[in-house]
C-alpha positions in Angstrom: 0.0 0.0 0.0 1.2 3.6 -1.1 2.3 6.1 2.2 0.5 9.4 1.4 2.8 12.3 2.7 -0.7 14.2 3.3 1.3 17.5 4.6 3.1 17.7 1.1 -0.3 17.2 -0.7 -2.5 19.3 1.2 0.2 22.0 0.7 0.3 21.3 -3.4 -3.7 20.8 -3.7 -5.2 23.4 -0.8 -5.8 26.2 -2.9 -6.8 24.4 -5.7 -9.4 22.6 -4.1 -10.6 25.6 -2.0 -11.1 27.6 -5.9 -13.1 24.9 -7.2 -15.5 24.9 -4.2 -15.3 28.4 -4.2 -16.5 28.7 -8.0 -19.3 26.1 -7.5 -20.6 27.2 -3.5 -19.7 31.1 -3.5 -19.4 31.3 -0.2 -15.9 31.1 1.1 -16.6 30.3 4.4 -18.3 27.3 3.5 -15.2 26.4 0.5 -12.6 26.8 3.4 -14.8 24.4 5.8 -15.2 21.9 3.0 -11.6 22.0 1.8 -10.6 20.9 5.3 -13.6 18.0 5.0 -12.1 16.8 1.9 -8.8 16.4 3.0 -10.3 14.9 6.2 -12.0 12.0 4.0 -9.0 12.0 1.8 -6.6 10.5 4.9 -9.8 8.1 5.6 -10.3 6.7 2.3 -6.8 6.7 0.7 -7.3 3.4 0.1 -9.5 3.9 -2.5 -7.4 6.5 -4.7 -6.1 3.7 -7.7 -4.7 6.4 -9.6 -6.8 6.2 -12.6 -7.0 9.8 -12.4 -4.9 12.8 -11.0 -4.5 13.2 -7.0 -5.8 17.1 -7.1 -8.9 15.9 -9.7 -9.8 12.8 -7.1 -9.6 15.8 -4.5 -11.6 17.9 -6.2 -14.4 15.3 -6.6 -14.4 14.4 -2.7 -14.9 18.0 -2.6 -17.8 17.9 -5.0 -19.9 15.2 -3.3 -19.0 17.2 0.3 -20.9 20.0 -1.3 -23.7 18.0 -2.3 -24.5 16.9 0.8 -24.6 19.6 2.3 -27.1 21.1 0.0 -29.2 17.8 0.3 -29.0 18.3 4.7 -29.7 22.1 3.9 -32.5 21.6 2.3 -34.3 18.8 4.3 -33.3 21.2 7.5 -34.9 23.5 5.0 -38.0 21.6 5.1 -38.0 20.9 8.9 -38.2 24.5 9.8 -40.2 26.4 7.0 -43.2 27.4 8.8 -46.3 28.8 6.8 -48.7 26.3 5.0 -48.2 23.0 4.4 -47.8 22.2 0.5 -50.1 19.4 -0.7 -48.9 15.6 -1.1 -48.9 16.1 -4.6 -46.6 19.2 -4.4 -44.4 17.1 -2.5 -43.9 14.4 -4.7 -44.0 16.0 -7.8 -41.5 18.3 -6.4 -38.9 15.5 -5.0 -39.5 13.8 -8.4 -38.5 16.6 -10.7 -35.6 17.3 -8.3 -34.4 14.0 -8.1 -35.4 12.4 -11.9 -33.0 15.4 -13.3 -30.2 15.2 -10.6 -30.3 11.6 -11.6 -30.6 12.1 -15.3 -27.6 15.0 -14.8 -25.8 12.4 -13.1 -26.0 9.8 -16.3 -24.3 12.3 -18.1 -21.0 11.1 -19.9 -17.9 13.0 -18.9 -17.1 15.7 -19.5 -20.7 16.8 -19.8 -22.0 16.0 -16.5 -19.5 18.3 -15.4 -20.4 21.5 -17.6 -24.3 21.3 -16.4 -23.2 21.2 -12.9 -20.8 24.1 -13.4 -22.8 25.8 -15.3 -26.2 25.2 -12.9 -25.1 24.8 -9.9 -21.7 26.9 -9.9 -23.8 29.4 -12.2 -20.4 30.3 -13.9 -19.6 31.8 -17.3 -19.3 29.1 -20.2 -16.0 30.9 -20.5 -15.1 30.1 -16.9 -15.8 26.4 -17.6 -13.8 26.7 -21.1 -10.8 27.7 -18.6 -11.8 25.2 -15.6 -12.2 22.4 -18.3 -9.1 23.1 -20.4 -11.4 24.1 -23.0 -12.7 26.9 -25.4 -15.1 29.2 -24.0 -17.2 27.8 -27.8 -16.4 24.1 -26.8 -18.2 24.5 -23.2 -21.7 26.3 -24.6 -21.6 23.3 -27.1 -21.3 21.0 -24.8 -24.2 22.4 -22.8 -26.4 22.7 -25.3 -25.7 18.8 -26.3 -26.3 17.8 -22.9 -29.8 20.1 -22.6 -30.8 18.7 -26.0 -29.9 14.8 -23.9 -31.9 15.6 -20.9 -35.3 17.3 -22.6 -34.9 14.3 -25.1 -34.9 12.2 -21.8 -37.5 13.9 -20.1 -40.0 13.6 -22.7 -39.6 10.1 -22.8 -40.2 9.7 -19.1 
């Protein structure tokens, strides 16, 4: 088994994991606390790194599913304490499945367009910001948008 020197790559991969939170959160309060939370479940599961990818992109994507959580226990505190009317059973489950059927349609998304929607939805950044994320051409990242819209409403009218 591989011996991680975790001071050298937190020092080498901080910053960049604390941007990409940054540029998909906005709140830097919240990218500082998750940057520490990814580096935290790094040490616990470095088993699991095989190397099939780059250390700081693993990083990045421990980061990524941090965030997601923490929207998904925001919004069910969310839930908890809104006060005012109840919405109906049928706003409710229409509701969670909308949510849910196109999170989980996102999700089937090949590389690298799963990864432009959720930049571009949930990080609301600039397709030229993704272009630059992604390696990419600020042209390359609205195609790829608009391939992976045209993929979901196709898959949405089928459902």
């Amino acid at each position: 088994m591989e011996t991680f020197d975790w001071e050298k790559i937190y020092l080498q991969n901080a910053d960049l994991v604390y941007r990409f939170l940054l540029s998909r959160c906005h709140d830097k309060y919240l990218a500082e606390d998750l940057t520490s939370e990814t580096f935290l479940q790094a040490h616990r599961c470095q088993n699991r790194y095989n190397g099939a990818c780059k250390l700081s992109v693993w990083l990045c994507q421990i980061g990524k599913h941090l965030l997601y959580q923490h929207y998904e226990k925001q919004r069910r505190q969310e839930e908890i304490t809104e006060e005012g009317t109840d919405p109906s059973a049928e706003d409710m489950v229409f509701s969670g499945i909308h949510t849910e059927s196109l999170y989980r349609r996102i999700h089937g998304l090949p590389e690298p367009m799963r990864e432009v929607v959720y930049l571009r939805i949930t990080g609301e950044l600039s397709f030229a910001a993704i272009g630059e994320i992604l390696g990419k051409s600020e042209n390359w990242a609205r195609v790829t948008f608009y391939r992976a819209k045209l993929i979901l409403q196709k898959e949405e009218n089928t459902e």
